[in-house]
N, CA, C and O atoms as a Tinker XYZ file with bonds, in Angstrom:
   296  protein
     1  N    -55.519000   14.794000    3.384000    73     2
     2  CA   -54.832000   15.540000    2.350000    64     1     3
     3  C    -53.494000   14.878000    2.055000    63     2     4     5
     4  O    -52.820000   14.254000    2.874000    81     3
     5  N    -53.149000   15.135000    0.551000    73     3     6
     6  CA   -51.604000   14.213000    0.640000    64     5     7
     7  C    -50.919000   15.475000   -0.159000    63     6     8     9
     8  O    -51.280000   16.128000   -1.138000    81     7
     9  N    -49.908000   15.519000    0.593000    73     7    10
    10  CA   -48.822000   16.601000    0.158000    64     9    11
    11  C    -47.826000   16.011000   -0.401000    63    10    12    13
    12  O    -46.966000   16.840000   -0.695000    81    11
    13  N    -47.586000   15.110000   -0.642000    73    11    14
    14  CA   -46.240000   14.195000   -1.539000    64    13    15
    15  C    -46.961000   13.339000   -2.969000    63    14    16    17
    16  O    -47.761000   12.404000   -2.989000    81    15
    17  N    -46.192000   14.223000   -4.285000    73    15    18
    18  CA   -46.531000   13.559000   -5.351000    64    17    19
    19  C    -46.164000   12.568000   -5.519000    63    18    20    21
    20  O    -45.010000   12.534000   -5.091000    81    19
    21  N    -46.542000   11.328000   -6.048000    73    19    22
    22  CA   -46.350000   10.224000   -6.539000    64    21    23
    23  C    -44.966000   10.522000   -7.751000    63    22    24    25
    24  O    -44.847000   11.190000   -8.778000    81    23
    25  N    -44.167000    9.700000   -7.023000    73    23    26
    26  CA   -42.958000   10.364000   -8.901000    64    25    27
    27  C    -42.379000    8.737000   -9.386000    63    26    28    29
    28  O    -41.820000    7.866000   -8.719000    81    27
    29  N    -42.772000    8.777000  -10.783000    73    27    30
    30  CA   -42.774000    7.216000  -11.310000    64    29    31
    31  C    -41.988000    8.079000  -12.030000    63    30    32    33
    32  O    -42.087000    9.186000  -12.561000    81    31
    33  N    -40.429000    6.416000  -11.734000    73    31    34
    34  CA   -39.153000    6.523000  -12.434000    64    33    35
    35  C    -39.213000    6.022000  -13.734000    63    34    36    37
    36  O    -40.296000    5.447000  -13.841000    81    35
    37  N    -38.528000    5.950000  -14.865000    73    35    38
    38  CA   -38.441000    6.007000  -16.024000    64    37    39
    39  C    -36.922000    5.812000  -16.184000    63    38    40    41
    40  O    -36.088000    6.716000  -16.122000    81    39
    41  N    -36.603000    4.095000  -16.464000    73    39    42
    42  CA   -35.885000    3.958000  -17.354000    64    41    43
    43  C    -35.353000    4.356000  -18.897000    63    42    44    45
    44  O    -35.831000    3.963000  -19.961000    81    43
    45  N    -34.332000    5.166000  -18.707000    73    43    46
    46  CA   -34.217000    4.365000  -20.493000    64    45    47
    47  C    -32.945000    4.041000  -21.233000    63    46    48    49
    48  O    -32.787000    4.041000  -22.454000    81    47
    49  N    -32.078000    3.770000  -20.308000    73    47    50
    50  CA   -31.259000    3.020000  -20.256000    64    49    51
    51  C    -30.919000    1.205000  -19.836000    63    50    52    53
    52  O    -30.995000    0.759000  -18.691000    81    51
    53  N    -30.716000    0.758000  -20.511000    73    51    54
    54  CA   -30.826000   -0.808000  -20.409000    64    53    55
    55  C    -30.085000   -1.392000  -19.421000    63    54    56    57
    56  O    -28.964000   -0.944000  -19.182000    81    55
    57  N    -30.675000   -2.638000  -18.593000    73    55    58
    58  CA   -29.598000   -3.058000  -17.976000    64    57    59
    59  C    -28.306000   -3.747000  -18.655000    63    58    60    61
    60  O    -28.118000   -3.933000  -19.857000    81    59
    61  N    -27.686000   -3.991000  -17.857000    73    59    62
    62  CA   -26.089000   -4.300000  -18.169000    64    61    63
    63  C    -25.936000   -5.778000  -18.614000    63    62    64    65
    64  O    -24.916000   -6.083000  -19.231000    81    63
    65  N    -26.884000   -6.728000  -18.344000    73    63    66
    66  CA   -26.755000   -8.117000  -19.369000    64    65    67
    67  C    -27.809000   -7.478000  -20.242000    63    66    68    69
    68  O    -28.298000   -8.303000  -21.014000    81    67
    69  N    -28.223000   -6.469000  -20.337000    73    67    70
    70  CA   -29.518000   -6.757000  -21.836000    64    69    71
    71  C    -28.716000   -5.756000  -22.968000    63    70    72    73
    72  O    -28.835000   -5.552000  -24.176000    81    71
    73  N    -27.894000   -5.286000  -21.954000    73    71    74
    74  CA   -26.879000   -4.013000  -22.946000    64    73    75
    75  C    -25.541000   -4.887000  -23.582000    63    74    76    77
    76  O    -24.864000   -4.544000  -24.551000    81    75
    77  N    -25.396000   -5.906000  -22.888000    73    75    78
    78  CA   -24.280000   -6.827000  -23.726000    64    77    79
    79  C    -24.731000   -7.542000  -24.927000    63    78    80    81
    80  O    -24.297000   -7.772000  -26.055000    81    79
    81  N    -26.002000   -7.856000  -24.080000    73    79    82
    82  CA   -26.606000   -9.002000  -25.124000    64    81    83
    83  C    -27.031000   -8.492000  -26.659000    63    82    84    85
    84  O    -26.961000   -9.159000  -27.691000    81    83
    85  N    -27.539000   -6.977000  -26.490000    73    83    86
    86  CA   -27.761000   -5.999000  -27.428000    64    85    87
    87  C    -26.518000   -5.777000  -28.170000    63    86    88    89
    88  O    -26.514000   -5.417000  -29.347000    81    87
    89  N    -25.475000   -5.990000  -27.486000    73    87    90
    90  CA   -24.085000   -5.243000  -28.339000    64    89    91
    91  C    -24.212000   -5.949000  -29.540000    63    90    92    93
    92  O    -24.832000   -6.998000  -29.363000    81    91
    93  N    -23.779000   -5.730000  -30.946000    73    91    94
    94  CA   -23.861000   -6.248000  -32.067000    64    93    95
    95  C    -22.461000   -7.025000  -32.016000    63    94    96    97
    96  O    -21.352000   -6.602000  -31.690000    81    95
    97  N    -22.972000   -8.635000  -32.554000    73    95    98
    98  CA   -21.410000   -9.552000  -32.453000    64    97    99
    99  C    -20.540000   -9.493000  -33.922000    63    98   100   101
   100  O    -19.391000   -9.864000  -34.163000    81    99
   101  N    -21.614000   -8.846000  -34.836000    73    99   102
   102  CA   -21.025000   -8.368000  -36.183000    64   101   103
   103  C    -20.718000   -7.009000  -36.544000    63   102   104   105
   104  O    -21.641000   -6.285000  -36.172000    81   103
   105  N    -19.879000   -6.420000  -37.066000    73   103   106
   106  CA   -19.668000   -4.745000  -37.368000    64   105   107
   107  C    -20.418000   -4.529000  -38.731000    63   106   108   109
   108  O    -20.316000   -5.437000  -39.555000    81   107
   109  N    -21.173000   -3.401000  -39.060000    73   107   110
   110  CA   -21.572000   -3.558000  -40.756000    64   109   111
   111  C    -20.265000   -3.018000  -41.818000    63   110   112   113
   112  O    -20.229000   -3.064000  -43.048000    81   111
   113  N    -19.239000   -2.502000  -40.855000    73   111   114
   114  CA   -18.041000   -2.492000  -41.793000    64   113   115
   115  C    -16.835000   -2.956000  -41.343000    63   114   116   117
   116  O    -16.242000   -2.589000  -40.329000    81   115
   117  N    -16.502000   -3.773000  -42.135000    73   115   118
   118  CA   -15.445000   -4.721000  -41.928000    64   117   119
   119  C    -13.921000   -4.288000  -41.532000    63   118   120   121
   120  O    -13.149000   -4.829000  -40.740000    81   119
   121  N    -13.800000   -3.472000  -42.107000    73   119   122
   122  CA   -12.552000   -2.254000  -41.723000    64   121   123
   123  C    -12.663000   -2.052000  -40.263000    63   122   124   125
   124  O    -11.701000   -2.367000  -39.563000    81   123
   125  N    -13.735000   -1.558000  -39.725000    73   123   126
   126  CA   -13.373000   -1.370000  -38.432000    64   125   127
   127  C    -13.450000   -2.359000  -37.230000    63   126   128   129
   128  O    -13.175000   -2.109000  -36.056000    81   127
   129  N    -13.898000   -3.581000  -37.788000    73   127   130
   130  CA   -14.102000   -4.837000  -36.815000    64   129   131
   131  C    -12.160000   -4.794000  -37.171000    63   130   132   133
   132  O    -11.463000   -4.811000  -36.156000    81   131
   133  N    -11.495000   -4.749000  -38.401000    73   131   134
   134  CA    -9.972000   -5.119000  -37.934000    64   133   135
   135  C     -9.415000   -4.076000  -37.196000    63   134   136   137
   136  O     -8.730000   -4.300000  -36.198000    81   135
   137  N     -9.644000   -3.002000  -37.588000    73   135   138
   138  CA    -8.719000   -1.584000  -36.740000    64   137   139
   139  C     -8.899000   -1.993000  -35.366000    63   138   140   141
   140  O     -7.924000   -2.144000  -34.629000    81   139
   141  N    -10.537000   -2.254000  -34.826000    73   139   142
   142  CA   -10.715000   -2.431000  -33.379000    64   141   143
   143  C    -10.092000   -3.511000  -32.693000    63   142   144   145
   144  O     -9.505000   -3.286000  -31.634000    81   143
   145  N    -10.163000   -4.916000  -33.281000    73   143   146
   146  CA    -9.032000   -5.884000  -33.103000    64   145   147
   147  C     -8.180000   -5.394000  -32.799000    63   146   148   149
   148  O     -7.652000   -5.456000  -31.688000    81   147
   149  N     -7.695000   -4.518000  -34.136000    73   147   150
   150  CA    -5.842000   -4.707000  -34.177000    64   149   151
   151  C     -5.635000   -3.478000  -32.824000    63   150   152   153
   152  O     -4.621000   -3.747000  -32.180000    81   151
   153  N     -6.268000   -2.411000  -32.371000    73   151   154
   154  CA    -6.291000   -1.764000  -31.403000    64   153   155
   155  C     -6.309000   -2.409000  -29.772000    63   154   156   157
   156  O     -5.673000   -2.200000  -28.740000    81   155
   157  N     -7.411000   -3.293000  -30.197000    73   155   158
   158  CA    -7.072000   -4.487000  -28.605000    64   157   159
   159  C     -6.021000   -5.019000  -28.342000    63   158   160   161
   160  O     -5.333000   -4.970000  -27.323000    81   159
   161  N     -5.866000   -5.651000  -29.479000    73   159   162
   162  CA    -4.266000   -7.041000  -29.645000    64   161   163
   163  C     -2.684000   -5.493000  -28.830000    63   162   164   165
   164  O     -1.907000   -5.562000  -27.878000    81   163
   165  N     -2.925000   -4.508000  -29.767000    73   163   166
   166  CA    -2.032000   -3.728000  -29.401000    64   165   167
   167  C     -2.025000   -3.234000  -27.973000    63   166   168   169
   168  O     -0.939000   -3.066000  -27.418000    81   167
   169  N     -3.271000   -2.964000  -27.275000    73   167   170
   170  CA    -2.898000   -2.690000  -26.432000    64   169   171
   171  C     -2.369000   -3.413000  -24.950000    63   170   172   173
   172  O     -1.569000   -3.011000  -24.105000    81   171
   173  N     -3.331000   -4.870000  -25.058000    73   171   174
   174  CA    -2.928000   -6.008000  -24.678000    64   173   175
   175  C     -1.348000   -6.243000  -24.704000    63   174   176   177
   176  O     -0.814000   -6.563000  -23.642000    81   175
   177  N     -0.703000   -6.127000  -25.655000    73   175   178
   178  CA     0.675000   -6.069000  -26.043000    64   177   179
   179  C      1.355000   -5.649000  -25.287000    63   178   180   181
   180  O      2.024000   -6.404000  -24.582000    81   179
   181  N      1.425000   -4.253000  -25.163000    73   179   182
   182  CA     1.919000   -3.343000  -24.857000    64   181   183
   183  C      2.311000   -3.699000  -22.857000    63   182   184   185
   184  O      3.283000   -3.658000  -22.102000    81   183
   185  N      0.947000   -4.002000  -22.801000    73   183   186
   186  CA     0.761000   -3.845000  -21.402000    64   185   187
   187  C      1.298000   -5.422000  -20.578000    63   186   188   189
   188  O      1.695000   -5.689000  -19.443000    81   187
   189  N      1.093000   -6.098000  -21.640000    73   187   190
   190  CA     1.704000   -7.316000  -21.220000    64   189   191
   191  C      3.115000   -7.391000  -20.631000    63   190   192   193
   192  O      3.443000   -7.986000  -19.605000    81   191
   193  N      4.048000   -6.545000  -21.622000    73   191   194
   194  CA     5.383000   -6.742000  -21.138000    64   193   195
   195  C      5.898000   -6.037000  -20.104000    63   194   196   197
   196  O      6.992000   -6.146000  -19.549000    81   195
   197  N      4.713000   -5.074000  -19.842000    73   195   198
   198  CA     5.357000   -4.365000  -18.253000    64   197   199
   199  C      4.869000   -5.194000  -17.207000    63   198   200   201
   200  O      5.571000   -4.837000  -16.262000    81   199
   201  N      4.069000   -6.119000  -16.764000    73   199   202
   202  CA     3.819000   -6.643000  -15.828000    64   201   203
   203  C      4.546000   -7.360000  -14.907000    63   202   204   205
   204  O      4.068000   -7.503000  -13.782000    81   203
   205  N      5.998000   -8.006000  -15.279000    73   203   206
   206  CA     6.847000   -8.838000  -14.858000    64   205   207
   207  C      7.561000   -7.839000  -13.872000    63   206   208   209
   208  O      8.189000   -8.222000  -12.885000    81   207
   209  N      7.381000   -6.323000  -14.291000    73   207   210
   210  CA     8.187000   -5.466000  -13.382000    64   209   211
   211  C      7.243000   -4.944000  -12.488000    63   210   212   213
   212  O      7.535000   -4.934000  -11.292000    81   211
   213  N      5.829000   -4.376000  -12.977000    73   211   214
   214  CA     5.206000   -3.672000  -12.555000    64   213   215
   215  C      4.611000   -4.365000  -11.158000    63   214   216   217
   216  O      4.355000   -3.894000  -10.050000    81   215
   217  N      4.530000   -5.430000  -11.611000    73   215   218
   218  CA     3.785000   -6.625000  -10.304000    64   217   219
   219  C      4.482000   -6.430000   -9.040000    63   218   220   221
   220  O      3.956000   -5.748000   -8.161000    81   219
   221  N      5.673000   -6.994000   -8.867000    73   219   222
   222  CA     6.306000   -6.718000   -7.958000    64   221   223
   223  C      6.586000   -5.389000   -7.005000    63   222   224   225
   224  O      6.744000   -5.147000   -5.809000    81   223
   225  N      6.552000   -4.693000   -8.238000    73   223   226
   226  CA     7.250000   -3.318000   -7.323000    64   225   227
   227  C      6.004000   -2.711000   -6.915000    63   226   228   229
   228  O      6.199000   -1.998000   -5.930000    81   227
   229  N      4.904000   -2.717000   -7.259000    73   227   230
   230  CA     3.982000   -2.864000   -6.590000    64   229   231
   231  C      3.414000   -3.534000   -5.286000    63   230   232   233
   232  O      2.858000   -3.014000   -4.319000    81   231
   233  N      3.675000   -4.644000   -5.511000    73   231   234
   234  CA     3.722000   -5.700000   -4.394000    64   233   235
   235  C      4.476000   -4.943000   -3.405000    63   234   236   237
   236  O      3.813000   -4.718000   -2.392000    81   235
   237  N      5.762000   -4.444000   -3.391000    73   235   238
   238  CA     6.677000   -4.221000   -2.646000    64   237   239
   239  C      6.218000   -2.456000   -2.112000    63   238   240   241
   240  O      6.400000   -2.143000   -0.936000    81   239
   241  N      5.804000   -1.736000   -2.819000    73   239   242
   242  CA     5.457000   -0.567000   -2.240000    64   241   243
   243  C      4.381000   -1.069000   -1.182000    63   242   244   245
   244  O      4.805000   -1.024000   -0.027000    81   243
   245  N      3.107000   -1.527000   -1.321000    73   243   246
   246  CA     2.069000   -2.232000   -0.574000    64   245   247
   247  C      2.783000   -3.220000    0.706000    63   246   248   249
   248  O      2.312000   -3.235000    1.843000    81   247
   249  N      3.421000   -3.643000    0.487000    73   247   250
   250  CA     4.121000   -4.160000    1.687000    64   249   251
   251  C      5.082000   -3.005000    2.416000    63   250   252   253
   252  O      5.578000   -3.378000    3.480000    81   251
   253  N      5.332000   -1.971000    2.084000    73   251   254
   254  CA     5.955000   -1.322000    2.893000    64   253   255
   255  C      4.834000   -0.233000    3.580000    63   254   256   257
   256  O      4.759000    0.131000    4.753000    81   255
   257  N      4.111000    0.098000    2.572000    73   255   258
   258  CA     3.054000    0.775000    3.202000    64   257   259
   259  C      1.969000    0.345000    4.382000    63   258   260   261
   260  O      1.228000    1.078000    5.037000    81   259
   261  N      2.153000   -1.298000    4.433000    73   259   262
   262  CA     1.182000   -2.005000    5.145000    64   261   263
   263  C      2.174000   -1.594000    6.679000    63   262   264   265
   264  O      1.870000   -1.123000    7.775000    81   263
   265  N      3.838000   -2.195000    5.864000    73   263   266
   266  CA     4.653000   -2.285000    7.758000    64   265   267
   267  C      4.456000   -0.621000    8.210000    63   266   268   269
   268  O      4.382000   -0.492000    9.432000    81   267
   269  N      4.362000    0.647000    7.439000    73   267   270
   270  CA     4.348000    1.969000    7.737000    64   269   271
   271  C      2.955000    1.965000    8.452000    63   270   272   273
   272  O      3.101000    2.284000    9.632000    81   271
   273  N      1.715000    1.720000    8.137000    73   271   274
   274  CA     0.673000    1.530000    9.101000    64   273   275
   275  C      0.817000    0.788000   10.473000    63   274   276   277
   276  O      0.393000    1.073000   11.593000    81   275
   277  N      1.489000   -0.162000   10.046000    73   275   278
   278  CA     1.556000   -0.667000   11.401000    64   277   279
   279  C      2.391000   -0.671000   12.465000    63   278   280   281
   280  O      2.144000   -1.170000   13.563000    81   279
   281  N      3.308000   -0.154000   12.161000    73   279   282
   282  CA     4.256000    0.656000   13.441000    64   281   283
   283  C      3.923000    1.995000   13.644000    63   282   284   285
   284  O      4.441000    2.665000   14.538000    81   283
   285  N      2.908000    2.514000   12.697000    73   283   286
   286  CA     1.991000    3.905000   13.315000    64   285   287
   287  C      1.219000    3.853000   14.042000    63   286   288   289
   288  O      0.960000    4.774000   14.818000    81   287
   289  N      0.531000    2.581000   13.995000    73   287   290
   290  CA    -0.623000    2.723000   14.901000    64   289   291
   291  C     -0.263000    1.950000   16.458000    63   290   292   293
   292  O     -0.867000    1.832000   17.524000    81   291
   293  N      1.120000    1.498000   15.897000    73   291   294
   294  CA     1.809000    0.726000   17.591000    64   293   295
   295  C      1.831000    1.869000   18.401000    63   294   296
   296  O      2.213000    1.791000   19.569000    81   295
């Protein structure tokens, strides 16, 4: 006797290189291939000029948090 149904999975979602490859490299309206650009470029922007600060002080919290682990666990 078999007491366990057989259960066949069902994709239908694509994998992740066939879902890129699928992405369309053209927009059918031209307006929004620039808005979406000009939305990247901007945010790229934006984020660019905090990094010179953000890096470090980051860096520097992570290094203090590393020496705080390790005179805890001394």
């Amino acid at each position: 006797m078999k007491f366990c149904k057989e259960i066949t999975m069902q994709h239908t979602a694509l994998a992740p290189d066939q879902a890129m490859a699928a992405h369309p490299l053209e927009y059918s309206d031209p307006e929004l291939r620039v808005y979406a650009d000009e939305q990247a470029q901007d945010i790229l922007d934006t984020v660019i000029w905090y990094m010179p600060l953000v890096l470090p002080c980051m860096a520097a919290i992570l290094i203090f948090m590393l020496a705080f682990i390790a005179v805890f666990m001394a």
